[in-house]
SEVO-844188 format. One record per residue (C-alpha): residue in one letter; z, y, x. Coordinates in steps of 0.1 Angstrom, whole numbers, padded with zeros to 4 digits, always signed. Example, Ala and Ser with C-alpha at 12.3 -4.5 7.8 and 13.67 -1.06 7.14 Angstrom:
BEGIN
A+0078-0045+0123/S+0071-0011+0137/
//
This chain:
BEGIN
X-0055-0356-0090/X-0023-0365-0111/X-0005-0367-0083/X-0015-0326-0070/X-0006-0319-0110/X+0028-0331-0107/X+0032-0311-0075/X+0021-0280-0093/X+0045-0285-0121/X+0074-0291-0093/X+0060-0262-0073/X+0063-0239-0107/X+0097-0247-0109/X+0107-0243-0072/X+0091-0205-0075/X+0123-0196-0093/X+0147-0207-0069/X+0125-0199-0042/X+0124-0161-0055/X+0163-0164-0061/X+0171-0180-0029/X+0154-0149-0012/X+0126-0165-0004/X+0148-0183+0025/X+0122-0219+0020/X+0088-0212+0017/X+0078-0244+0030/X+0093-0256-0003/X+0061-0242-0019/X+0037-0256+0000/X+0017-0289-0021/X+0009-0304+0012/X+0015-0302+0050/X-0004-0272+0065/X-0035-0287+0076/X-0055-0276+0109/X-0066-0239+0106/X-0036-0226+0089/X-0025-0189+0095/X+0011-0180+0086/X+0006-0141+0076/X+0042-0121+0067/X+0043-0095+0040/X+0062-0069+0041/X+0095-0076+0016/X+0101-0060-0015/X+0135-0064-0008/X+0138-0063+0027/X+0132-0099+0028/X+0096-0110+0044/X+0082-0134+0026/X+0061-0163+0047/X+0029-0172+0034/X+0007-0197+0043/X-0032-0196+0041/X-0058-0225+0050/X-0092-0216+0062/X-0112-0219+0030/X-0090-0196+0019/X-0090-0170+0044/X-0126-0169+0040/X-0124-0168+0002/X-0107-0137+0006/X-0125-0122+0035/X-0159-0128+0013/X-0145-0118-0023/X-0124-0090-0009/X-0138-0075+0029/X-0176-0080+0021/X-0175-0073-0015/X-0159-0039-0012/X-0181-0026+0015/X-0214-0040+0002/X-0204-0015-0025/X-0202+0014+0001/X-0230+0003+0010/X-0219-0015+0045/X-0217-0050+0059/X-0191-0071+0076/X-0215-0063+0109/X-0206-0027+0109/X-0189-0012+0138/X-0153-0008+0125/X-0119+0007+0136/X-0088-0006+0121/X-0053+0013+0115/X-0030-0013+0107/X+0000-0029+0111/X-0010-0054+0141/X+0008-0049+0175/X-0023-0043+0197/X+0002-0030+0226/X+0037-0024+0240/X+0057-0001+0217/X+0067+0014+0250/X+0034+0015+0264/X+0030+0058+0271/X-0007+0061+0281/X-0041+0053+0263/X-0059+0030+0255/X-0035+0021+0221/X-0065+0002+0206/X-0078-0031+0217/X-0118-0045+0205/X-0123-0076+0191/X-0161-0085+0201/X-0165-0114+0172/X-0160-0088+0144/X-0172-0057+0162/X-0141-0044+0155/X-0115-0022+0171/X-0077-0023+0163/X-0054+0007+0170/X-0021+0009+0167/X-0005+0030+0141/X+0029+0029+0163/X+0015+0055+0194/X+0005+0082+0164/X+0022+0109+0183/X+0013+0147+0185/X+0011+0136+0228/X-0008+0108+0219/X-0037+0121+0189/X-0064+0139+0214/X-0070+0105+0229/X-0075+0090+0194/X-0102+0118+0185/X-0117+0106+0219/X-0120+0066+0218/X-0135+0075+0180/X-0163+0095+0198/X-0165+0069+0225/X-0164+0041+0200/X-0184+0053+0170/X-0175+0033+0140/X-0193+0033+0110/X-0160+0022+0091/X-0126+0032+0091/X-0100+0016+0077/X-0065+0014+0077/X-0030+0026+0063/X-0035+0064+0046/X-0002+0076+0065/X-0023+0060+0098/X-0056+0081+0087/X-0036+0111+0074/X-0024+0117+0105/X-0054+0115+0126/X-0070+0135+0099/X-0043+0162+0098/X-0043+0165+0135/X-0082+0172+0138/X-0085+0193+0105/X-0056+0217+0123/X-0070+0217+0160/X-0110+0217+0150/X-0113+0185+0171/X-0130+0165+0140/X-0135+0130+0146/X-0176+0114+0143/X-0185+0113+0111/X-0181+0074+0090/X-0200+0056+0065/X-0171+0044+0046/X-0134+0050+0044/X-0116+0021+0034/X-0075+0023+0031/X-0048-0003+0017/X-0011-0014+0020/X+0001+0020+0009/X+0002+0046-0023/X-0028+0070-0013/X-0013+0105-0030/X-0043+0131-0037/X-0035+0156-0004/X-0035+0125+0018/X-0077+0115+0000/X-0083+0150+0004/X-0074+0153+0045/X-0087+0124+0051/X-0122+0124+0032/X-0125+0161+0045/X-0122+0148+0088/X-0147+0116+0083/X-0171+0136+0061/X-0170+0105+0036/X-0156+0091+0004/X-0125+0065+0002/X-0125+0034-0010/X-0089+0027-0019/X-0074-0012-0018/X-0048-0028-0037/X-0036-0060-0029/X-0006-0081-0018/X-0004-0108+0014/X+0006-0131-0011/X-0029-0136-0020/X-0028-0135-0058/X-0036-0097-0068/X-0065-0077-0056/X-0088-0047-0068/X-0108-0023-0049/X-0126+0008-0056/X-0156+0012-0063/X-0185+0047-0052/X-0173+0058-0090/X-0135+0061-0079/X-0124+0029-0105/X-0097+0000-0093/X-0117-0034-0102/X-0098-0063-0102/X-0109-0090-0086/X-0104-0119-0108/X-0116-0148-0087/X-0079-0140-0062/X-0059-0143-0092/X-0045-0139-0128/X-0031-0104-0131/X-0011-0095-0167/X+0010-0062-0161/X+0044-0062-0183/X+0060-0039-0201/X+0103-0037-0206/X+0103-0063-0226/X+0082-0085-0204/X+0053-0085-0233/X+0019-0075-0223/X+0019-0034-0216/X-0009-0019-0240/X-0037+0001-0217/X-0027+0030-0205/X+0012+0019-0205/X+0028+0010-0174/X+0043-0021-0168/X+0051-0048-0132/X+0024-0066-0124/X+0031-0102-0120/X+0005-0122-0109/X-0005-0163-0103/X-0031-0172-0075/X-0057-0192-0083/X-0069-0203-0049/X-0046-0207-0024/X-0039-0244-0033/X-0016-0248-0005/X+0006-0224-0016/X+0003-0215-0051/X+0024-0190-0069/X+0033-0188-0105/X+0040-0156-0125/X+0048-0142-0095/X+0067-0110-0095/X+0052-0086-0067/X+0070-0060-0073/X+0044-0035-0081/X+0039-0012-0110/X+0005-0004-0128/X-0015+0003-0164/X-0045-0010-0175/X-0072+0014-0179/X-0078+0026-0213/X-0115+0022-0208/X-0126-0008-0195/X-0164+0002-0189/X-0173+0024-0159/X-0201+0038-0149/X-0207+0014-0115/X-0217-0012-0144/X-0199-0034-0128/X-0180-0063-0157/X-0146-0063-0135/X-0114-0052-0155/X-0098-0019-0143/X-0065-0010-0135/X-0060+0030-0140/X-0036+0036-0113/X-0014+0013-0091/X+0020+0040-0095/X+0041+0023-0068/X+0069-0005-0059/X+0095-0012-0081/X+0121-0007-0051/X+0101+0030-0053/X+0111+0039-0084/X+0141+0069-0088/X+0166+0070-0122/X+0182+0097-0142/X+0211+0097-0157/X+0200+0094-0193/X+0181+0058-0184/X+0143+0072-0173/X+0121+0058-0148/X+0104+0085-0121/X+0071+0080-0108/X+0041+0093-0086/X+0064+0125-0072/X+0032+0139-0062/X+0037+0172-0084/X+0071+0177-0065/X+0041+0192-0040/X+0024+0218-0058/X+0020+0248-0045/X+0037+0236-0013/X+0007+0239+0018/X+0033+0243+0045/X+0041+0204+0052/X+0027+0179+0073/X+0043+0153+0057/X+0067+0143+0030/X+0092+0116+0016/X+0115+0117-0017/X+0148+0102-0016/X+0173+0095-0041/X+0206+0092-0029/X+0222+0088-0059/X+0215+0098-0094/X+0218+0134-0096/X+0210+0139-0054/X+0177+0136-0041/X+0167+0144-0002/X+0134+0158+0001/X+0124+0152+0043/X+0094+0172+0055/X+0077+0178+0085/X+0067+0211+0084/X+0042+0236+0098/X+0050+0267+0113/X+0045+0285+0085/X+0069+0265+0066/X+0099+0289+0050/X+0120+0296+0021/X+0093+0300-0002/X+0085+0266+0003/X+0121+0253-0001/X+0129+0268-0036/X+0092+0256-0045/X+0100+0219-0037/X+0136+0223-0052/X+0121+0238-0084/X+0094+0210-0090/X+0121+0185-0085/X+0140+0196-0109/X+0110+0200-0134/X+0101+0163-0127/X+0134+0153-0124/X+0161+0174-0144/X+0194+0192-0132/X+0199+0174-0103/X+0204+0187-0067/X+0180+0188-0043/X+0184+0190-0007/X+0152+0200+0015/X+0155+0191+0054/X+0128+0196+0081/X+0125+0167+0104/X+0104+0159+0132/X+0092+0126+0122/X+0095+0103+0095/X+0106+0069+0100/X+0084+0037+0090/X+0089+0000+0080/X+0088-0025+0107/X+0053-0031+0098/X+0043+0001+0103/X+0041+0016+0068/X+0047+0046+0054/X+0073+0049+0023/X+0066+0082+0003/X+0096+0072-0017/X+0130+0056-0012/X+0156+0048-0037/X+0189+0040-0023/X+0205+0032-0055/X+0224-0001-0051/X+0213-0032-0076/X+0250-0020-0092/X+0244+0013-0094/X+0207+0009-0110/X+0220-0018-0141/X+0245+0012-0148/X+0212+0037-0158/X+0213+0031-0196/X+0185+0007-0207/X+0180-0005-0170/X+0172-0043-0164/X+0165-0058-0135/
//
């Protein structure tokens, strides 16, 4: 047992270097040789940097229970439900150009589609392996579900109806909850949580974010790296308690979120609640005069002629605004966007461009915002510290 203690203290201090280092050793981390069972899982890089993280079987099943069962027990569902996943696994050949882009995975009764084949060609045979397949559960990136959702709200080709909507890995902005619960006929279930394995909460049939304290100790910041007050919002930085194999320490995600400023809800449930997960700290835009923009989903008022959106800054007084429009999308909607910018914003300019598509990460995500400010350019915003 002393001898795991020592390893823990060493491992505390090699998460600094390991974090400065760019995350180039994460073997370094580990308090033991991986034993049998082992999966290496990648996340997706704050910084552009994956990180590799290392999880034994207990663990694994940990999460699966405290996590996966937990949160659709309250939806009333089981692990035995049929289910469809949109995520960010490679089920086929990017290249591949005819259906089927889902494969089924008997043990789990579960079905895994790829989110890379999401293609106006390719959406009528998505509508048809969900009538062929019937799942009781969907889940999956929103951006994935948004756009199966958008596709059948527009054509009338709904898909079957689920028991439970379950998304994760990506901001879920109100029109995307609203398309989505409107095709399935059912309420979301939102996820927050981090491959890293030290940060999870789910929401419950009330709509509230409970942490899941058995993953991991969760404080949330403020600017002075003191605990925010609820309410305020701060970067999360967590510590896993679990993953003994790989532990990490005041680990900075690079998330933003506030505690909620009630901490009862009506679910009953005693889980502390976080009132809104606002987005990555590489996510965040800066003005001139030192403030920090979030949650641009006001910059969309009014606006009904998109598909799809993404805010980026190009510098501090230029944003781009990319949409994918409808066919009804025109001038009106232009000056619209450019005006809520500037009301969320200030005097900056905006430039509004109509694109076909919108690109994603390498694992498949969606990115509703994108600052491009360099590290230099971002410590010269007054009051900025990285």
């Amino acid at each position: 047992m002393d001898a795991w203690v020592d390893r823990l203290a060493a491992v505390v201090c090699q998460t600094a270097l390991y974090l400065k280092t760019g995350r180039s050793n994460p073997k370094e981390l580990l308090t033991q040789a991986p034993p049998k069972g082992t999966v290496t899982f990648r996340s997706s890089g704050t910084t552009g940097t994956p990180t590799e993280i290392y999880y034994t079987r207990e663990y694994h099943s940990l999460e699966m229970a405290t996590i996966e069962a937990r949160n659709l027990n309250w939806a009333g569902l089981t692990c035995r439900d049929r289910r469809v996943m949109f995520g960010a696994r490679k089920v086929c050949r990017f290249n591949q150009d005819k259906p089927p882009f889902w494969r089924f995975s008997p043990a789990e009764n579960m079905a895994y589609a790829s989110v890379y084949h999401l293609t106006p060609e390719y959406l009528p045979a998505y509508v048809r392996f969900l009538w062929d397949f019937k799942p009781a559960v969907i889940m999956g990136y929103p951006s994935a579900l948004y756009a199966v959702a958008e596709y059948s709200m527009r054509h009338g080709d709904l898909p079957p109806q689920a028991r439970g909507v379950f998304t994760s890995a990506e901001r879920l902005p109100q029109y995307m909850r609203t398309m989505i619960e409107a095709a399935w006929k059912s309420p979301i279930y939102d996820r927050y949580g981090a491959v890293e394995g030290c940060v999870s909460a789910t929401q419950c049939e009330h709509g509230s974010y409970h942490v899941n304290p058995e993953i991991g100790i969760l404080e949330i910041l403020d600017g002075d790296g003191g605990p925010a007050a609820p309410g305020v919002e701060g970067e999360i930085v967590c510590t896993s308690l679990q993953n003994t194999l790989q532990p990490l320490i005041r680990y900075r995600i690079g998330d933003t979120a506030r505690w909620a400023l009630r901490q009862d809800c009506a679910c009953g449930r005693q889980l502390p609640i976080l009132e809104g997960i606002d987005g990555r700290v590489e996510d965040i835009c800066y003005t001139a005069d030192g403030r920090q923009i979030v949650r641009f989903d006001t910059v969309f008022k009014g606006v009904a002629n998109i598909r799809q959106a993404q805010v980026i800054q190009e510098s501090l007084d230029l944003f781009t605004v990319a949409v994918i429009p409808t066919g009804a999308f025109g001038d009106a909607d232009v000056d619209r966007i450019k005006k809520n910018m500037r009301v969320h914003v200030g005097d900056v300019d905006v430039d509004v461009r109509c694109v076909p598509s919108i690109a994603k990460t390498e694992s498949g995500k969606f990115r509703a915002v994108v600052c491009r400010l360099s590290s230099e350019q971002r410590k010269r915003v007054p009051a900025f510290h990285e």
